[in-house]
mmCIF file of the N, C-alpha and C atoms, coordinates in Angstrom:
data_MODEL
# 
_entry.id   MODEL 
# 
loop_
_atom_site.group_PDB 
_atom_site.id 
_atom_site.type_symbol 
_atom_site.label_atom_id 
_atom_site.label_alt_id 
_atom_site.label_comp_id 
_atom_site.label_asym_id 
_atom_site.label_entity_id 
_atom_site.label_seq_id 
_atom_site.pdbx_PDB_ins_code 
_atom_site.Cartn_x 
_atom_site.Cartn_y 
_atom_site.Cartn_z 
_atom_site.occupancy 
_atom_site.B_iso_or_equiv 
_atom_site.pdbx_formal_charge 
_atom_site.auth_seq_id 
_atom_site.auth_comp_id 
_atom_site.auth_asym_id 
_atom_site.auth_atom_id 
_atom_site.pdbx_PDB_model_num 
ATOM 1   N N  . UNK A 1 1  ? -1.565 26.407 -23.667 1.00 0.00 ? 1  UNK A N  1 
ATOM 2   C CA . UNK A 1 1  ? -0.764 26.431 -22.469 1.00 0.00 ? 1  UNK A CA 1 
ATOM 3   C C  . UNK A 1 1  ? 0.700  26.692 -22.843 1.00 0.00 ? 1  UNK A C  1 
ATOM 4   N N  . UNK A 1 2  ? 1.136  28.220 -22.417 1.00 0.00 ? 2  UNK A N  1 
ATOM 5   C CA . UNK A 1 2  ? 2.765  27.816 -22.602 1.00 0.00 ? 2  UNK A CA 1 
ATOM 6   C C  . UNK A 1 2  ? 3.640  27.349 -21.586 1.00 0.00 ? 2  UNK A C  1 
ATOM 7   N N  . UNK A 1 3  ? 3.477  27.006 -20.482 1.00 0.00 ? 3  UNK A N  1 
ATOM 8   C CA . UNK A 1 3  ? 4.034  26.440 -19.446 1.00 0.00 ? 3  UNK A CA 1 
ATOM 9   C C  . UNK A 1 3  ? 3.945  24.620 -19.577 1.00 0.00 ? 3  UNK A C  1 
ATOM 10  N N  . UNK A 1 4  ? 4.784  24.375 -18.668 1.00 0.00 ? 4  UNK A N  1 
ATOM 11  C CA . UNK A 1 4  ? 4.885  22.557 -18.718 1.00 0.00 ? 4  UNK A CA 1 
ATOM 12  C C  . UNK A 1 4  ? 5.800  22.605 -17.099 1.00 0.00 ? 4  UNK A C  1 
ATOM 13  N N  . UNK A 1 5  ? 5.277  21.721 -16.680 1.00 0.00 ? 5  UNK A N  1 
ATOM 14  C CA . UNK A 1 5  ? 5.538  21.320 -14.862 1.00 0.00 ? 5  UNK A CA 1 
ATOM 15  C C  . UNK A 1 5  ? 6.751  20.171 -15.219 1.00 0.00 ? 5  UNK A C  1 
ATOM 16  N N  . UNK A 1 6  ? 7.638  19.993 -14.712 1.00 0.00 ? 6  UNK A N  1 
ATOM 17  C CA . UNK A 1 6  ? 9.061  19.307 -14.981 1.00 0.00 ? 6  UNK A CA 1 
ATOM 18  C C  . UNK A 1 6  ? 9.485  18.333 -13.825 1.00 0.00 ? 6  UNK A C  1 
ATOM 19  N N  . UNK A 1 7  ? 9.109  17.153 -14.196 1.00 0.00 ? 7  UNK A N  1 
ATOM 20  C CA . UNK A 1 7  ? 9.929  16.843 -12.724 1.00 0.00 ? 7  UNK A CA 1 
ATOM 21  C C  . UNK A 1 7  ? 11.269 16.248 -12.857 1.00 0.00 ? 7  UNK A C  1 
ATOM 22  N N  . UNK A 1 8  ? 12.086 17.117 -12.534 1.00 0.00 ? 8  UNK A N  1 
ATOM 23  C CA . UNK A 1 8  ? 13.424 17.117 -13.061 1.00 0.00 ? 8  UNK A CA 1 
ATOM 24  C C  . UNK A 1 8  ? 14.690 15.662 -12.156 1.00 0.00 ? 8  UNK A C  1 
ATOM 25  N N  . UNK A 1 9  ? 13.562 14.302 -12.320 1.00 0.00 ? 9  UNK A N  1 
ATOM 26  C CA . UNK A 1 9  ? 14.575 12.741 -11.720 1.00 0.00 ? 9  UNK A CA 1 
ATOM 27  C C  . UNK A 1 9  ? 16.295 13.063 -12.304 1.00 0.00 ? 9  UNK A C  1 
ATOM 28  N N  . UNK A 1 10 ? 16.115 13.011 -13.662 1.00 0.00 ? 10 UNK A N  1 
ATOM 29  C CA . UNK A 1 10 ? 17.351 12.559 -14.430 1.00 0.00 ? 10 UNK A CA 1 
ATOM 30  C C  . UNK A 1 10 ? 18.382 13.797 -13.702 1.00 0.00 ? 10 UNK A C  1 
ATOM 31  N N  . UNK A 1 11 ? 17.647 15.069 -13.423 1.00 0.00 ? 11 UNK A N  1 
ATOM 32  C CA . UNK A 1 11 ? 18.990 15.657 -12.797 1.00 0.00 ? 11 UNK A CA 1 
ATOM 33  C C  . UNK A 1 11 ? 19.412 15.640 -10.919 1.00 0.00 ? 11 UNK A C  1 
ATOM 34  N N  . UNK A 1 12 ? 18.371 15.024 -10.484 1.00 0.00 ? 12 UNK A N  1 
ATOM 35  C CA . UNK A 1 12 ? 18.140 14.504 -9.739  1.00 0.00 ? 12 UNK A CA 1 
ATOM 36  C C  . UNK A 1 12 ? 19.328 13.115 -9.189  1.00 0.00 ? 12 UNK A C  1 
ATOM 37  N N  . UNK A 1 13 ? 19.248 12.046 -10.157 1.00 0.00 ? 13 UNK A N  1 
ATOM 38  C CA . UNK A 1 13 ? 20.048 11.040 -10.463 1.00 0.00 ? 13 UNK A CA 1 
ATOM 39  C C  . UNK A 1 13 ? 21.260 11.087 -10.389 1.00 0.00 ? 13 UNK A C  1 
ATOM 40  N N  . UNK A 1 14 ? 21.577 12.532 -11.458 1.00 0.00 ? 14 UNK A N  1 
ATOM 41  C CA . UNK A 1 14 ? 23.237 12.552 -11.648 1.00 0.00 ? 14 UNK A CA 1 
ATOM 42  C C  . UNK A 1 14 ? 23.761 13.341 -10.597 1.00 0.00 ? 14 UNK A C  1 
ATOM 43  N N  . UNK A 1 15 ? 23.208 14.341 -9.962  1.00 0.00 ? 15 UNK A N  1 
ATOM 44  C CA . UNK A 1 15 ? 23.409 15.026 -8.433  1.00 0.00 ? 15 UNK A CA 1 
ATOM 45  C C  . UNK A 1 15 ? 23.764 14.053 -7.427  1.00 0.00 ? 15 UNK A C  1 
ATOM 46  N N  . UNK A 1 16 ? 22.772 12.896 -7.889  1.00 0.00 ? 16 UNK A N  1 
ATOM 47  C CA . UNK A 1 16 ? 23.662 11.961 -5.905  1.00 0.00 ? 16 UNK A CA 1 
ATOM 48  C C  . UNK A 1 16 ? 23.697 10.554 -6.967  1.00 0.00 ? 16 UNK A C  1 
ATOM 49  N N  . UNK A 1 17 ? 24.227 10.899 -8.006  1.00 0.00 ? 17 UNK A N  1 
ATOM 50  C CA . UNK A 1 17 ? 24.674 9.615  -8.776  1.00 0.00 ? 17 UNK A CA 1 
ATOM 51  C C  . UNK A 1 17 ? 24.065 8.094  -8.324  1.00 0.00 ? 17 UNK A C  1 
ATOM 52  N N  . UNK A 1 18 ? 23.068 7.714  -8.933  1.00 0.00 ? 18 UNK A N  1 
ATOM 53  C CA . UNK A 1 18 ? 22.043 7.208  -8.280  1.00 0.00 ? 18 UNK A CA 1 
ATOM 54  C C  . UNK A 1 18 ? 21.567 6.701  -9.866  1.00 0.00 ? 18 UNK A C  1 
ATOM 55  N N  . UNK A 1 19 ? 21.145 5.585  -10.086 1.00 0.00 ? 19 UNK A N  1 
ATOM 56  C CA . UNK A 1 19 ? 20.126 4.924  -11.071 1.00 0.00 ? 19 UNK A CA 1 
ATOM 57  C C  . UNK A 1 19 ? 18.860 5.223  -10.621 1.00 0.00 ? 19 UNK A C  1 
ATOM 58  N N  . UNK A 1 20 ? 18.349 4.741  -11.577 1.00 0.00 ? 20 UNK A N  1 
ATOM 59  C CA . UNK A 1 20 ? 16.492 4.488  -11.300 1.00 0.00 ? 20 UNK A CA 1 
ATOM 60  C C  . UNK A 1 20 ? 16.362 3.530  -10.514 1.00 0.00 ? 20 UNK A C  1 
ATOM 61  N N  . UNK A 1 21 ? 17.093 3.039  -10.910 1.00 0.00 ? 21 UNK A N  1 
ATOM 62  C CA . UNK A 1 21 ? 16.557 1.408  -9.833  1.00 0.00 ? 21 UNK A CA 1 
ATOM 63  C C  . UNK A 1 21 ? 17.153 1.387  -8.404  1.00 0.00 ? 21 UNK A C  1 
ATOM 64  N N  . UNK A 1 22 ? 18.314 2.294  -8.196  1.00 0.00 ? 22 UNK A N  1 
ATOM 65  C CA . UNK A 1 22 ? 18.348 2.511  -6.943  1.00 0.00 ? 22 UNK A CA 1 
ATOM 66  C C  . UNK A 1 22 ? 17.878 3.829  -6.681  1.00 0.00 ? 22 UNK A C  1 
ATOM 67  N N  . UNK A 1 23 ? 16.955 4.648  -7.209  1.00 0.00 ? 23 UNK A N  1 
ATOM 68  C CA . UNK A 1 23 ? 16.030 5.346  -6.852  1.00 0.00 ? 23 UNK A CA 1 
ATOM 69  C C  . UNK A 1 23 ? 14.479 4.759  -6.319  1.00 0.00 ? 23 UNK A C  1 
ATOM 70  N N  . UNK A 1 24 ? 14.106 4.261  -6.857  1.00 0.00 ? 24 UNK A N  1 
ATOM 71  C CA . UNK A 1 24 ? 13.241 3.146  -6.723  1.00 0.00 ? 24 UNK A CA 1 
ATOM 72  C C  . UNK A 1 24 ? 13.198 2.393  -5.592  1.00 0.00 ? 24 UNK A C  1 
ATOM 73  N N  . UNK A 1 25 ? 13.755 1.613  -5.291  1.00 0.00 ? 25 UNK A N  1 
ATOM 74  C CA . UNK A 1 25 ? 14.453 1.112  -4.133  1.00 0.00 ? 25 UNK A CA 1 
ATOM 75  C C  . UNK A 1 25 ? 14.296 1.769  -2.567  1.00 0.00 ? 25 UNK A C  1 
ATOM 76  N N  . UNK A 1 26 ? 15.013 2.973  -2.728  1.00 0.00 ? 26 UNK A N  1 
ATOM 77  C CA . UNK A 1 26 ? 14.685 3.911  -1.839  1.00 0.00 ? 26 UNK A CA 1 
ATOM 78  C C  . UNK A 1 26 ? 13.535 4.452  -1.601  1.00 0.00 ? 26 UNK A C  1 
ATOM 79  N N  . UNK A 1 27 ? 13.124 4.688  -2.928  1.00 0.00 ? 27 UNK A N  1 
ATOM 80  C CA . UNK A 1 27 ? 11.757 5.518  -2.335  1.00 0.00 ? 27 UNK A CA 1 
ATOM 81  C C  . UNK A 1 27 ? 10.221 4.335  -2.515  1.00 0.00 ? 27 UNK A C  1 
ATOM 82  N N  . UNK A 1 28 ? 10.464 3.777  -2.640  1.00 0.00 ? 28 UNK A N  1 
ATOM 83  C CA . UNK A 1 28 ? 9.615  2.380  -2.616  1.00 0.00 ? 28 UNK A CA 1 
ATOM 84  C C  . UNK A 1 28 ? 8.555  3.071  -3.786  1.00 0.00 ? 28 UNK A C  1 
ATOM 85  N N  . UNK A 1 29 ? 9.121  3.784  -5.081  1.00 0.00 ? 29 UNK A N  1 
ATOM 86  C CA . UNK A 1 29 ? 8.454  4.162  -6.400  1.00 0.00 ? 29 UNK A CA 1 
ATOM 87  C C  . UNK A 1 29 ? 8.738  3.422  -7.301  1.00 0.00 ? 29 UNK A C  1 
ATOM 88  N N  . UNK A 1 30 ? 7.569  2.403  -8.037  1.00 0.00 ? 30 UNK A N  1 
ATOM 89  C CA . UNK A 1 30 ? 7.717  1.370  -8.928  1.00 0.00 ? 30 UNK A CA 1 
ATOM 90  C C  . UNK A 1 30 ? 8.820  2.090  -9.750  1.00 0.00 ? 30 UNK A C  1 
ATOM 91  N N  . UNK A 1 31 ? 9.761  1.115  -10.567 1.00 0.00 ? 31 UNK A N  1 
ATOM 92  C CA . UNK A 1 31 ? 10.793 1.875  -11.832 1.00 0.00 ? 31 UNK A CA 1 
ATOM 93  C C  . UNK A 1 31 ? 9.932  2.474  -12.897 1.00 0.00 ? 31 UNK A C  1 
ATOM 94  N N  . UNK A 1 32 ? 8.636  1.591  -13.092 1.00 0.00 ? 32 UNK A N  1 
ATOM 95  C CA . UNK A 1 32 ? 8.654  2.191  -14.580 1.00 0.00 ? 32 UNK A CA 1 
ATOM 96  C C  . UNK A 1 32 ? 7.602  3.800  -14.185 1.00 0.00 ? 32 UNK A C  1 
ATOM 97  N N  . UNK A 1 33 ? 7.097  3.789  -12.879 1.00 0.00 ? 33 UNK A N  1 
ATOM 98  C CA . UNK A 1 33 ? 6.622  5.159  -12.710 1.00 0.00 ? 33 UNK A CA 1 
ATOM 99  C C  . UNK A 1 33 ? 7.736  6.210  -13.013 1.00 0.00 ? 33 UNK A C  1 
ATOM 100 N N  . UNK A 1 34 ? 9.059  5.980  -12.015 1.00 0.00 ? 34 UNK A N  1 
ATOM 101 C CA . UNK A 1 34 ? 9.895  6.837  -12.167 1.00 0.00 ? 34 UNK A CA 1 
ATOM 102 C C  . UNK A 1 34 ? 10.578 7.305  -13.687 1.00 0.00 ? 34 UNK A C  1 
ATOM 103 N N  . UNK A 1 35 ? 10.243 6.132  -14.317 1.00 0.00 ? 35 UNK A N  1 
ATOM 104 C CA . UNK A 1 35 ? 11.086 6.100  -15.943 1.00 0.00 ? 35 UNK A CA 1 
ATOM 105 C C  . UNK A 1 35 ? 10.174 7.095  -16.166 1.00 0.00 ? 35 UNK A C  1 
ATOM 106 N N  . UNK A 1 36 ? 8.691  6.954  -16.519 1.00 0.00 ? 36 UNK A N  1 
ATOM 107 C CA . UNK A 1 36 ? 8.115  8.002  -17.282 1.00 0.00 ? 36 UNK A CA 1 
ATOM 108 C C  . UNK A 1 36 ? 7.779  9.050  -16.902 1.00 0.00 ? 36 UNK A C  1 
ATOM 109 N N  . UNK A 1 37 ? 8.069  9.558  -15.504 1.00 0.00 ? 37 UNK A N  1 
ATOM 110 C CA . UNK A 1 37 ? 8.227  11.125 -15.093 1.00 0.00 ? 37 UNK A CA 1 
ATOM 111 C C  . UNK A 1 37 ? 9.624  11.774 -15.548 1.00 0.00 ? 37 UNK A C  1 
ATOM 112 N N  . UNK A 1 38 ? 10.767 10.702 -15.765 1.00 0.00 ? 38 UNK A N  1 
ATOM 113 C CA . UNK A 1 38 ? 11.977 11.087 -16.037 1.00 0.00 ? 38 UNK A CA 1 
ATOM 114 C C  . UNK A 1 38 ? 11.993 11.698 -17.300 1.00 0.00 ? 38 UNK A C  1 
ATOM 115 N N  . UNK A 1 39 ? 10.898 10.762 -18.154 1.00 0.00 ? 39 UNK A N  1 
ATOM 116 C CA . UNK A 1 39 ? 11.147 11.105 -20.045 1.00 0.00 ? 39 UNK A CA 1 
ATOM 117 C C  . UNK A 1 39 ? 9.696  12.055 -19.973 1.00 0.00 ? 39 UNK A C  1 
ATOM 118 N N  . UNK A 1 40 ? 9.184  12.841 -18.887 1.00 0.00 ? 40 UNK A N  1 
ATOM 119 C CA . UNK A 1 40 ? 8.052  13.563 -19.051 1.00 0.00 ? 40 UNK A CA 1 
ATOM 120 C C  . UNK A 1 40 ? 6.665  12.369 -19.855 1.00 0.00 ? 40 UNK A C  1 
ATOM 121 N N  . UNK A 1 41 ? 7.312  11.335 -19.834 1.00 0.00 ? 41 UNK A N  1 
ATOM 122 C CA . UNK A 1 41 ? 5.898  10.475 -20.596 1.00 0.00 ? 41 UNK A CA 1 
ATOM 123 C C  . UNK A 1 41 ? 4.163  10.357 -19.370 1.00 0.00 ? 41 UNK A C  1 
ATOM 124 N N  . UNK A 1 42 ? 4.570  11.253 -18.038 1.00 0.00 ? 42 UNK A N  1 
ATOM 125 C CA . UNK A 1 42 ? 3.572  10.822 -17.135 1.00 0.00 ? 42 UNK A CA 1 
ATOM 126 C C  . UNK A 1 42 ? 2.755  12.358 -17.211 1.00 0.00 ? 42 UNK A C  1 
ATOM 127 N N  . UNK A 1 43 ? 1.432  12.163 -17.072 1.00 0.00 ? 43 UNK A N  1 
ATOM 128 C CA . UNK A 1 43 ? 0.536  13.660 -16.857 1.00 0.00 ? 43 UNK A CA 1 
ATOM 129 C C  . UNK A 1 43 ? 0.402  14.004 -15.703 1.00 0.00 ? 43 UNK A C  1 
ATOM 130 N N  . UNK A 1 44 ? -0.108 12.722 -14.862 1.00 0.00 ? 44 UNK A N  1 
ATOM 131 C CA . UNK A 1 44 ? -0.409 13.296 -13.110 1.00 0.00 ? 44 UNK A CA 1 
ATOM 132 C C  . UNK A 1 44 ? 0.895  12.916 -12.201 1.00 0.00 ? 44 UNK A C  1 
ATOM 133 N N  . UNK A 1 45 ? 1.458  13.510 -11.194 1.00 0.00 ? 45 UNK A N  1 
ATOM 134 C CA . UNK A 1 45 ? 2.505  13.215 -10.171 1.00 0.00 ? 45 UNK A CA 1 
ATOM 135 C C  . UNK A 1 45 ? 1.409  13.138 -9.027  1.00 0.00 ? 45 UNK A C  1 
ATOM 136 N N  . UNK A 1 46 ? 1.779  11.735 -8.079  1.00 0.00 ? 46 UNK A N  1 
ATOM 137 C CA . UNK A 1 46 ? 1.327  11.305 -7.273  1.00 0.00 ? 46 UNK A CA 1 
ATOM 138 C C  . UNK A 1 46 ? 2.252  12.442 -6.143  1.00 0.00 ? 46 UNK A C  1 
ATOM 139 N N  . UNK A 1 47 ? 1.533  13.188 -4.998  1.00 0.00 ? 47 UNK A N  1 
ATOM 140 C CA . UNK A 1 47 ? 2.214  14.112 -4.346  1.00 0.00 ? 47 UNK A CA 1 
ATOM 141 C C  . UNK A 1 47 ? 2.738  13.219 -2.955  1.00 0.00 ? 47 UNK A C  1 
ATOM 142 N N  . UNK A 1 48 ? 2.472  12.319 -2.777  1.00 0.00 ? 48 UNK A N  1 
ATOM 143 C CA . UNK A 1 48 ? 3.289  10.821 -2.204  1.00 0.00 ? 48 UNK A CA 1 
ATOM 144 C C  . UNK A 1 48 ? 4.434  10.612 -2.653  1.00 0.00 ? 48 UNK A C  1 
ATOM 145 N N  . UNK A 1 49 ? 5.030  10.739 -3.803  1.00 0.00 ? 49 UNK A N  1 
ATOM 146 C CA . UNK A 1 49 ? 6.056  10.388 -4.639  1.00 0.00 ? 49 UNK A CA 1 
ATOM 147 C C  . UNK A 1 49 ? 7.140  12.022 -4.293  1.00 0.00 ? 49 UNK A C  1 
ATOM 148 N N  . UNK A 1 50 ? 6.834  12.723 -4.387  1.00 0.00 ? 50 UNK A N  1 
ATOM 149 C CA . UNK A 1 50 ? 7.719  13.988 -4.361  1.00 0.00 ? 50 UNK A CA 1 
ATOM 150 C C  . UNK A 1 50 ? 8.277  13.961 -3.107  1.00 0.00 ? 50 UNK A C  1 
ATOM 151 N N  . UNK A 1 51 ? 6.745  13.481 -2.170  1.00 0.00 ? 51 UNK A N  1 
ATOM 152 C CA . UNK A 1 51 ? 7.656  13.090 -0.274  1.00 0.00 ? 51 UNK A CA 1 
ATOM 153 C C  . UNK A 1 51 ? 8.407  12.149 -0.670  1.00 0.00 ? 51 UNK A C  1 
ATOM 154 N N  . UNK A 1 52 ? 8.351  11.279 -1.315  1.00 0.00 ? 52 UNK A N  1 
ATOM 155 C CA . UNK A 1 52 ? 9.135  9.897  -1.039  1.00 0.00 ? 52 UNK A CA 1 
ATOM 156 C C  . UNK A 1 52 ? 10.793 10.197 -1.166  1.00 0.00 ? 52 UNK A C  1 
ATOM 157 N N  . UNK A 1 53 ? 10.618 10.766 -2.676  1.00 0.00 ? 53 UNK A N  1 
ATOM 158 C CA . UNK A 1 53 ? 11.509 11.398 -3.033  1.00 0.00 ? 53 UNK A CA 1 
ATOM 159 C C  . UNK A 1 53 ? 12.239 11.988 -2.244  1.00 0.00 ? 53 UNK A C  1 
ATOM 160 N N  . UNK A 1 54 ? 11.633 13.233 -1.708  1.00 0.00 ? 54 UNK A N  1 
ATOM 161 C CA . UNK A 1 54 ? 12.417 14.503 -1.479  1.00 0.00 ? 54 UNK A CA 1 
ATOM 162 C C  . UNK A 1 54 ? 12.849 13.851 0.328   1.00 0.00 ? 54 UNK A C  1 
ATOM 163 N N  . UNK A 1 55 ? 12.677 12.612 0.867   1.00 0.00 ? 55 UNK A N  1 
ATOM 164 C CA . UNK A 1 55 ? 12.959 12.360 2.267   1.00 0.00 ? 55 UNK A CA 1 
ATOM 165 C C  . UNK A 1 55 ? 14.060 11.362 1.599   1.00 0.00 ? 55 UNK A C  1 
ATOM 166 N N  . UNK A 1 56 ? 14.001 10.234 0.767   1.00 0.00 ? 56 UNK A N  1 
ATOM 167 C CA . UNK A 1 56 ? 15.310 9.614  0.302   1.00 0.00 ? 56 UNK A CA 1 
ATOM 168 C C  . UNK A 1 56 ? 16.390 10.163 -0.051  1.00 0.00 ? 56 UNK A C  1 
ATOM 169 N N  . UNK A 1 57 ? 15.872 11.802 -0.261  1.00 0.00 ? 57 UNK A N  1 
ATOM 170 C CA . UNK A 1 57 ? 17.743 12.381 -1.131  1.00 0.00 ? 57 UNK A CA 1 
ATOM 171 C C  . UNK A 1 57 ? 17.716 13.717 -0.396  1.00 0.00 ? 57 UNK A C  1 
ATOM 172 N N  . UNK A 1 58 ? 16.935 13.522 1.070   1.00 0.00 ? 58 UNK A N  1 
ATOM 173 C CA . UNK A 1 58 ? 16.906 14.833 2.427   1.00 0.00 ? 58 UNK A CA 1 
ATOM 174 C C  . UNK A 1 58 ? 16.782 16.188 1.406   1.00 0.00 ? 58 UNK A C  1 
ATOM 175 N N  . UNK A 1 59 ? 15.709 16.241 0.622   1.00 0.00 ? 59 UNK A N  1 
ATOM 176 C CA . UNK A 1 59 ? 15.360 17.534 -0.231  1.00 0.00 ? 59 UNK A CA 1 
ATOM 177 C C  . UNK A 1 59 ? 14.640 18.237 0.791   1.00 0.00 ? 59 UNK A C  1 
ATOM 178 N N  . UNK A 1 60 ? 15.000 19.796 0.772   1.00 0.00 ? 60 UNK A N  1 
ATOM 179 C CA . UNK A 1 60 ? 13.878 20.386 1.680   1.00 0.00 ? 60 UNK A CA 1 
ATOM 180 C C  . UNK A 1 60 ? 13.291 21.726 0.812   1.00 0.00 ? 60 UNK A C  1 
ATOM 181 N N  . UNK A 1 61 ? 13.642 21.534 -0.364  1.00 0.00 ? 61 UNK A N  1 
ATOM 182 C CA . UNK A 1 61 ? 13.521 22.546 -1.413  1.00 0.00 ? 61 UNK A CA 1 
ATOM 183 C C  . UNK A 1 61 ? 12.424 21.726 -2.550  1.00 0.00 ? 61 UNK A C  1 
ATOM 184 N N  . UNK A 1 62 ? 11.529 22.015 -2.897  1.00 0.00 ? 62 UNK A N  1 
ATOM 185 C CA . UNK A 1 62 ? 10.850 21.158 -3.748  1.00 0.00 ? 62 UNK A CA 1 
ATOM 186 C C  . UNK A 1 62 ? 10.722 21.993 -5.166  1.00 0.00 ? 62 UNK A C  1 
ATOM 187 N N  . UNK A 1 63 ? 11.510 22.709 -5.042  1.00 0.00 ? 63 UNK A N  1 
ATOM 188 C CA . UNK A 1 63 ? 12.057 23.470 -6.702  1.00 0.00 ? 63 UNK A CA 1 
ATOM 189 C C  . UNK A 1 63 ? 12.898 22.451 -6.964  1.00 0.00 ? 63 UNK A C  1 
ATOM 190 N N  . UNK A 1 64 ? 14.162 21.621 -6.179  1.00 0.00 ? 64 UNK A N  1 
ATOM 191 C CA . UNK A 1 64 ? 14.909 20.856 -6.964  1.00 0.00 ? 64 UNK A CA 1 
ATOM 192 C C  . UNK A 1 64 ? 14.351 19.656 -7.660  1.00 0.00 ? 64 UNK A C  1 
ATOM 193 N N  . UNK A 1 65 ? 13.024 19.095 -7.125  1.00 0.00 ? 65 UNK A N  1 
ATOM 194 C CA . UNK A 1 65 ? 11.996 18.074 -7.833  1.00 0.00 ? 65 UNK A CA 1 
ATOM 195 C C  . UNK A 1 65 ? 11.347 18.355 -8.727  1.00 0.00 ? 65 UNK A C  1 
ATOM 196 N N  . UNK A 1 66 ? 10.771 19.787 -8.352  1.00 0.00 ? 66 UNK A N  1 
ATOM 197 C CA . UNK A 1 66 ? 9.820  20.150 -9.960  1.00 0.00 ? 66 UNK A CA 1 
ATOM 198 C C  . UNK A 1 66 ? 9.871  21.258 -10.405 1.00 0.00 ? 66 UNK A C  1 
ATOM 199 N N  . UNK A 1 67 ? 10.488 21.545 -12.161 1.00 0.00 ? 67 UNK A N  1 
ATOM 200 C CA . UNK A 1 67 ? 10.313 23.254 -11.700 1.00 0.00 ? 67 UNK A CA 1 
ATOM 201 C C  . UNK A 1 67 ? 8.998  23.119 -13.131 1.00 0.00 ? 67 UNK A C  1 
ATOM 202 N N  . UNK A 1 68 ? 9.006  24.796 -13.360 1.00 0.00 ? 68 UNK A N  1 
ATOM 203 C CA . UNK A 1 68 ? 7.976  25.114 -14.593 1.00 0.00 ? 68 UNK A CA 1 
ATOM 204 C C  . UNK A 1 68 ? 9.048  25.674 -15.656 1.00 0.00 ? 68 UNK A C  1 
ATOM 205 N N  . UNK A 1 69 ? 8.474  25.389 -16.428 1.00 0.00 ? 69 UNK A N  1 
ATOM 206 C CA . UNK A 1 69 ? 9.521  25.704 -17.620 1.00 0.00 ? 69 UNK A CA 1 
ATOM 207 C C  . UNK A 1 69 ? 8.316  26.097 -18.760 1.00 0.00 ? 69 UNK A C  1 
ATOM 208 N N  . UNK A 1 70 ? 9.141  27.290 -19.624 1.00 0.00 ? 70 UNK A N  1 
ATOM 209 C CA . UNK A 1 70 ? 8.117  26.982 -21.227 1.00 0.00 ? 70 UNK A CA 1 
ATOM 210 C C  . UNK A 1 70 ? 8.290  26.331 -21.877 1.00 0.00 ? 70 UNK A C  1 
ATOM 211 N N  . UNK A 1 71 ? 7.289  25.960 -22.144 1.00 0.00 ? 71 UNK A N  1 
ATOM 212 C CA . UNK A 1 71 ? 7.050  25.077 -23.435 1.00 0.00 ? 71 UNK A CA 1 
ATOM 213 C C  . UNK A 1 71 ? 7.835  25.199 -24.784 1.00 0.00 ? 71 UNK A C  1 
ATOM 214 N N  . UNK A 1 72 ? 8.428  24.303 -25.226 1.00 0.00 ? 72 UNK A N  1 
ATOM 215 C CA . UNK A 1 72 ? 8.690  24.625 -26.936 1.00 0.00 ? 72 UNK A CA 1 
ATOM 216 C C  . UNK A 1 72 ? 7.879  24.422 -27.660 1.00 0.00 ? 72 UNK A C  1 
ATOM 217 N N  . UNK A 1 73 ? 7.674  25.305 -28.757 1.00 0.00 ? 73 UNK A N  1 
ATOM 218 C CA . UNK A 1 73 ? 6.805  24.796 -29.882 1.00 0.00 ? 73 UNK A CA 1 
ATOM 219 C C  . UNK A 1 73 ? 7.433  24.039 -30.826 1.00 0.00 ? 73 UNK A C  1 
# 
């Protein structure tokens, strides 16, 4: 596979300057889910979570939540 699906929180975060934990908060997404989509440590995204998301920070673009990127070797 040279592709990898990104869900890009951390730039997310610094855009409406925002922690995890007051990400969390808002979108009623446990912290440590959000931690490990942030460090890519998660495989599946709950598609509940991208709404949650993308209605707490009025996203109507869902490229700014996830993009595709290549892979490094």
């Amino acid at each position: 596979m040279n592709r990898l699906v990104v869900i890009k929180i951390k730039d997310l975060l610094e855009r409406n300057n925002l922690s995890l934990r007051e990400l969390s908060r808002l979108t009623d997404i446990r912290h440590a889910t959000l931690s490990e989509l942030a460090n890519h440590k998660r495989q599946n995204i709950n598609f509940q979570h991208i709404e949650k998301i993308a209605d707490a920070l009025n996203i109507t673009d869902i490229r700014e939540i996830i993009d595709l990127v290549h892979k490094k070797d």
